[in-house]
C-alpha positions, 0 to 999 in steps of 0.5 A: 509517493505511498503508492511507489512504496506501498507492500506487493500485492502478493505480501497480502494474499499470503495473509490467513484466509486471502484466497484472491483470485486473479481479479480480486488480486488486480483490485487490490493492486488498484486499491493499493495505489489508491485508485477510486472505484471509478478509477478500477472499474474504468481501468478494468472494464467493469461496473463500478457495483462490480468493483464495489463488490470486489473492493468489499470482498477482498477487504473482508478475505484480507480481514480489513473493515474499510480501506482506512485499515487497509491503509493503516496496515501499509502505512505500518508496514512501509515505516518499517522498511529500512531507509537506506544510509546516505553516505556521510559525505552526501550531505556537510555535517552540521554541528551546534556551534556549542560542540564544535571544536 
């Protein structure tokens, strides 16, 4: 699941001009998990207008114009991360039957 892989919060805070406050940090942490406005604002004891006005503020801090970009760019980031080797032995090598011997 995206979410379980998605970059830390933290990874983005330290981005040029993220001064996230505590709060705005929570929201993004929701909004990395892909979380509705209702679903922050109910987990966070908030008006949902609230969490629409963190949402876009923390957006605008981290540079990004929608969550669509927001996305992206973990998208982006988690095809980066290394995947880890299996080892040979996990799984029966398969060879076209032209190249086996």
């Amino acid at each position: 699941m995206l979410g379980d892989a998605v970059p830390r919060t933290a990874e983005f805070s330290r981005l040029p001009g993220a001064d996230l406050t505590n709060r705005e940090q929570e929201v993004l942490s929701l909004l990395l998990k892909r979380r509705s406005n209702e679903e922050i604002a109910e987990e966070l004891c908030l008006a949902q207008q609230t969490v629409k006005n963190y949402v876009s503020k923390v957006l605008q801090k981290l540079g990004f114009g929608s969550r669509r970009e927001l996305f992206r760019s973990v998208e982006s980031r988690v095809d980066r991360v290394p995947r880890p080797r299996t080892r040979s032995t996990d799984f029966p090598e398969t060879r076209p039957s032209s190249l086996a011997s």
